[in-house]
C-alpha positions as CSV (number, residue, x, y, z in Angstrom):
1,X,-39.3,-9.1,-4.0
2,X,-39.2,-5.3,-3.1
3,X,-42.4,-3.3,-4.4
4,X,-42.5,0.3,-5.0
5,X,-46.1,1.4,-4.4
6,X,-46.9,4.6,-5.7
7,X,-50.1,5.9,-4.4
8,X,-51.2,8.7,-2.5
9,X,-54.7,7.4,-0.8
10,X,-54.0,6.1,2.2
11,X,-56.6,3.1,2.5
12,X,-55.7,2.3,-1.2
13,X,-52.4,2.0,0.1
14,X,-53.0,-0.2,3.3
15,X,-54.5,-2.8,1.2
16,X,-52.2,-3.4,-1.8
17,X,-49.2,-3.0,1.0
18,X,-51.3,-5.4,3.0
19,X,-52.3,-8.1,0.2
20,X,-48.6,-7.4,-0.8
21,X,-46.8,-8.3,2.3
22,X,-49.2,-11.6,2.5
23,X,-47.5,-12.7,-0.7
24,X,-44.2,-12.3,0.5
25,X,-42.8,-9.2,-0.8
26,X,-41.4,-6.1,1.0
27,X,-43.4,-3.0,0.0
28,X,-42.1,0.9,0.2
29,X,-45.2,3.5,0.2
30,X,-44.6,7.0,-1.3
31,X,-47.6,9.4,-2.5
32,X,-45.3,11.9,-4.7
33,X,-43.3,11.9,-7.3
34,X,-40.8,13.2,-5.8
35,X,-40.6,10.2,-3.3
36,X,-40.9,7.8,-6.0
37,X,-37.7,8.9,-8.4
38,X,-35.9,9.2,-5.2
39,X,-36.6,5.5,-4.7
40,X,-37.3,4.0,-7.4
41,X,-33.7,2.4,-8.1
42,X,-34.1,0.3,-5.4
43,X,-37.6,-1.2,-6.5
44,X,-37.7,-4.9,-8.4
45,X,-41.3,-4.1,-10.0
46,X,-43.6,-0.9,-9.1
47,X,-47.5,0.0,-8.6
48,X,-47.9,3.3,-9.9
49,X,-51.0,5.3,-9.4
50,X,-51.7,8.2,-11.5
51,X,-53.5,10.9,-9.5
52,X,-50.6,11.7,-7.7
53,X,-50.5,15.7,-6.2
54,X,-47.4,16.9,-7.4
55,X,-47.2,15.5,-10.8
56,X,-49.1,13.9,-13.9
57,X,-48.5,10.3,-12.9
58,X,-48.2,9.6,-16.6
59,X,-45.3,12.2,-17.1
60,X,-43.8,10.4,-14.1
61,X,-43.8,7.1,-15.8
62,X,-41.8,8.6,-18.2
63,X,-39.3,10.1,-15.8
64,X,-39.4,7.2,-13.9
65,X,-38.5,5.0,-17.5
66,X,-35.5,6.9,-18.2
67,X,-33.6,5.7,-14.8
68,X,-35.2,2.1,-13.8
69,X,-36.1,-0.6,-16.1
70,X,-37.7,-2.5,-13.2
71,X,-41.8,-4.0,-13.9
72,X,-44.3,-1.7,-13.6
73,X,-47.8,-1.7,-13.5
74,X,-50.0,1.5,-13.6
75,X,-53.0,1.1,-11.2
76,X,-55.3,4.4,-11.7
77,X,-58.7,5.2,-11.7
78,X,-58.0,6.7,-15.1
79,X,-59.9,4.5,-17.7
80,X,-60.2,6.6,-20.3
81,X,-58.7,4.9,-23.5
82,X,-56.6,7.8,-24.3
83,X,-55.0,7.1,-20.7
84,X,-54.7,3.5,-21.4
85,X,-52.8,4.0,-24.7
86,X,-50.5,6.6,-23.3
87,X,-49.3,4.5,-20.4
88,X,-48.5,1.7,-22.3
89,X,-46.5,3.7,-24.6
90,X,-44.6,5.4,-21.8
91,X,-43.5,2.0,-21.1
92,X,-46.3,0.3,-18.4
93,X,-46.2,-3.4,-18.1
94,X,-49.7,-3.1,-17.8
95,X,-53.1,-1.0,-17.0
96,X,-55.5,-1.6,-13.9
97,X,-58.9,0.2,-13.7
98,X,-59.8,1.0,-10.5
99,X,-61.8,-0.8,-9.3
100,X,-60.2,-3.9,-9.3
101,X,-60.3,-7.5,-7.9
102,X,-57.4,-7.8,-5.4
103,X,-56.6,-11.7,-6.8
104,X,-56.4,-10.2,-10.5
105,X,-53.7,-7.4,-9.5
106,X,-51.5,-10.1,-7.5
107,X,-52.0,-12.3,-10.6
108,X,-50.7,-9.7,-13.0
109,X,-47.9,-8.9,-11.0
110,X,-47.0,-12.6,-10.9
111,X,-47.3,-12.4,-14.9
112,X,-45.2,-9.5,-15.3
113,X,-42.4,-10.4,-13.2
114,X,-42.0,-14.0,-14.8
115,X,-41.9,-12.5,-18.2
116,X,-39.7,-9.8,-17.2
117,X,-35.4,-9.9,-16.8
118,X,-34.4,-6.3,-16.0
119,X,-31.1,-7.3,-15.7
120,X,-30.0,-9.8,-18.8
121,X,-33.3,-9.6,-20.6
122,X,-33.4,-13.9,-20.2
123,X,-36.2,-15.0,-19.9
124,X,-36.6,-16.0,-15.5
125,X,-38.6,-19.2,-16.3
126,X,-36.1,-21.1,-18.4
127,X,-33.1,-19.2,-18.1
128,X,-33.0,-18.9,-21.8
129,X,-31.9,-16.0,-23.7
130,X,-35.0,-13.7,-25.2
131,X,-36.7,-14.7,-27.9
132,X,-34.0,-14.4,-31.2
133,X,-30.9,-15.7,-29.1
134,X,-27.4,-13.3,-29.6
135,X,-27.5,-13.0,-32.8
136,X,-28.4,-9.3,-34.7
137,X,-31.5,-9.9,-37.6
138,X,-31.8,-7.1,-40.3
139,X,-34.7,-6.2,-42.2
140,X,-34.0,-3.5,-44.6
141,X,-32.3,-0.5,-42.6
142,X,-33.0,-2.0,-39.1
143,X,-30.7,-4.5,-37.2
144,X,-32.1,-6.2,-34.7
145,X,-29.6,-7.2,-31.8
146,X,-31.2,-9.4,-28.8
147,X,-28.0,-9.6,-26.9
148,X,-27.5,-6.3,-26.5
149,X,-31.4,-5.9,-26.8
150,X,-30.9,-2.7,-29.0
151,X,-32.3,-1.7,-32.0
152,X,-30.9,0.6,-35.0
153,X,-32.1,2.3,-38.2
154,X,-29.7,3.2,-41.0
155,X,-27.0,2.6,-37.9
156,X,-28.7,5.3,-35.5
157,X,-29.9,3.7,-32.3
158,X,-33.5,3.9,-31.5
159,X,-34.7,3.9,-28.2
160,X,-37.8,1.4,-27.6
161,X,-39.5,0.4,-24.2
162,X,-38.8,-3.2,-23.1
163,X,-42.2,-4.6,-24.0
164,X,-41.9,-3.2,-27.6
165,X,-38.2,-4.3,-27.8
166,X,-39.5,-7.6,-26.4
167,X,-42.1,-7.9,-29.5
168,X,-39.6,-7.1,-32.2
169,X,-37.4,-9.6,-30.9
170,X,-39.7,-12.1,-30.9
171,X,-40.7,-11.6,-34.5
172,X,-37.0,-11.7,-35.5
173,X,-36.4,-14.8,-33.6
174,X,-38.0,-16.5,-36.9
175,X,-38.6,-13.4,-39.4
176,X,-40.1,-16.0,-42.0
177,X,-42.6,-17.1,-39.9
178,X,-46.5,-15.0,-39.5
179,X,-47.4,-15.6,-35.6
180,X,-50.4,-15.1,-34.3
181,X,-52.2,-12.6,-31.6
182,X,-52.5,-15.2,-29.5
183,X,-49.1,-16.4,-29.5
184,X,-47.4,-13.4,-29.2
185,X,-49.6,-12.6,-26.0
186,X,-48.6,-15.3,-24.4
187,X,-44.9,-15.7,-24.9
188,X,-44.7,-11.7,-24.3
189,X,-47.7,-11.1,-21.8
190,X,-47.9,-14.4,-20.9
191,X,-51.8,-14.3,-21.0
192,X,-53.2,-15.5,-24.1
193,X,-56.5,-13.5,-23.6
194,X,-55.5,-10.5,-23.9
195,X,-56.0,-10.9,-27.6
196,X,-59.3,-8.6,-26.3
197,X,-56.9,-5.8,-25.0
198,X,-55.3,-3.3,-27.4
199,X,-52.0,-3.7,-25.6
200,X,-50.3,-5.9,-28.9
201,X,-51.7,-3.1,-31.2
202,X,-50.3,-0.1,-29.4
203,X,-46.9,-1.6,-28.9
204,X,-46.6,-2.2,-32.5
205,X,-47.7,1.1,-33.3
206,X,-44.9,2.7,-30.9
207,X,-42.3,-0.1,-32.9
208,X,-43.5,1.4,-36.2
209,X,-43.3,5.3,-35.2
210,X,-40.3,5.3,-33.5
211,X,-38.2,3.7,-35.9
212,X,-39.9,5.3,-38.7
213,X,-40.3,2.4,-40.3
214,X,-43.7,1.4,-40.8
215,X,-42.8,-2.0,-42.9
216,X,-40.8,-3.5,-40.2
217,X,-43.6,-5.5,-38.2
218,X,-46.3,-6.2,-40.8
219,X,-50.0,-7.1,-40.1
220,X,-51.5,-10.4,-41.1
221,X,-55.1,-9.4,-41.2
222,X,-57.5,-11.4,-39.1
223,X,-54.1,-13.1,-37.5
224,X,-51.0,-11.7,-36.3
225,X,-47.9,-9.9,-37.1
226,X,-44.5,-11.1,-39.0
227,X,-41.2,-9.1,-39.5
228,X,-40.2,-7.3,-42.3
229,X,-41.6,-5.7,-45.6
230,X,-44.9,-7.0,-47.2
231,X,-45.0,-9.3,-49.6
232,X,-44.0,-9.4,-52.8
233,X,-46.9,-8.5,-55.5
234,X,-46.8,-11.6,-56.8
235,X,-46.7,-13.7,-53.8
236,X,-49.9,-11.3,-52.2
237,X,-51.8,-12.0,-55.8
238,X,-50.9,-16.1,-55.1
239,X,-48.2,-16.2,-58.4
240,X,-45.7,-19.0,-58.6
């Protein structure tokens, strides 16, 4: 696999390209922005530091989401939780605080790219479709369409990041059932304990703002997320 590593300290840079290269993949250094939207199309998942010179590494997420759909995982000193929440909402696989254990980042980047299909969206274990097969689930105003991995609202398309796509169409794959934290973690993350992370929560926050639809994942307290409205009264107050 070909790696984009974004980072502009050098030694930084030596060892990921090092530990990198040990696992098998080809790596290309930059340490600007510039560099990295220059080169980012050719990259099959990306290391992205934040504290770049010539940019706001988070507004070059961004930038860098709107051309390349490839796995990316922020690796930044930055552990504030502002940062953290910002990132994934820009569209970051996931969030390293430096410092970090060189095994864990290799073992993330495993994770990510076996959950991730930037070109068909199937999922690369199985060879399977995405969770909710080809065909479109509605709840109320939104259509869900795996296939074409789009989502619309009262027919306008809204634009989601893979991960949060990813979510919603695993909810619509069975809309009648509640799954759990867990569950969802692992299918989508595939890492189960990261029910201690707030990476589930912010994802399903960006769902609910951007389509403006607050109702369309709804939490099971204490347990997990389902698709779709609430309840009906009677069925929350336990009524036949």
């Amino acid at each position: 696999m070909h790696a984009l590593l974004v980072e502009d300290d050098d030694r930084m840079a030596q060892a990921l390209g090092t530990a990198l290269a040990r696992r098998g993949h080809t790596v290309r250094r930059v340490g600007r922005a510039l560099d990295a939207l220059r080169h980012v199309r050719e990259a099959e998942f990306v290391l992205l530091d934040l504290g770049l010179p010539d940019l706001d590494g988070l507004e070059l997420l961004r930038r860098l989401r709107t051309v390349c759909d490839a796995p990316l995982i922020v690796v930044t000193a930055r552990c504030e939780e502002r940062d953290i929440v910002q990132g994934l909402r820009a569209g970051a696989d996931d969030y390293v605080v430096k410092p970090f254990r060189m095994a864990e980042l290799m073992a993330r980047i495993d994770t990510v790219r076996r959950r991730t299909d930037r070109h068909s969206g199937r999922h690369p274990d199985t060879g399977t479709a995405h969770p909710g097969g080809g065909r479109p689930v509605r709840t109320g105003d939104v259509e869900v369409d795996p296939a074409a991995r789009t989502v619309t609202v009262a027919g306008s398309e809204v634009r989601l990041t893979r991960r949060e796509f990813d979510v919603l169409a695993f909810l619509a794959a069975r809309p009648d059932e509640v799954h759990s934290r867990e569950e969802i973690l692992d299918r989508i993350w595939g890492d189960a304990f990261l029910a201690a992370s707030r990476s589930l929560d912010v994802h399903v926050a960006g769902i609910r703002s951007k389509t403006g639809r607050p109702e369309v994942v709804r939490t099971v307290r204490g347990f997990g997320y389902q698709l779709g409205p609430p309840p009906a009264r009677h069925e929350r107050d336990g009524e036949s």
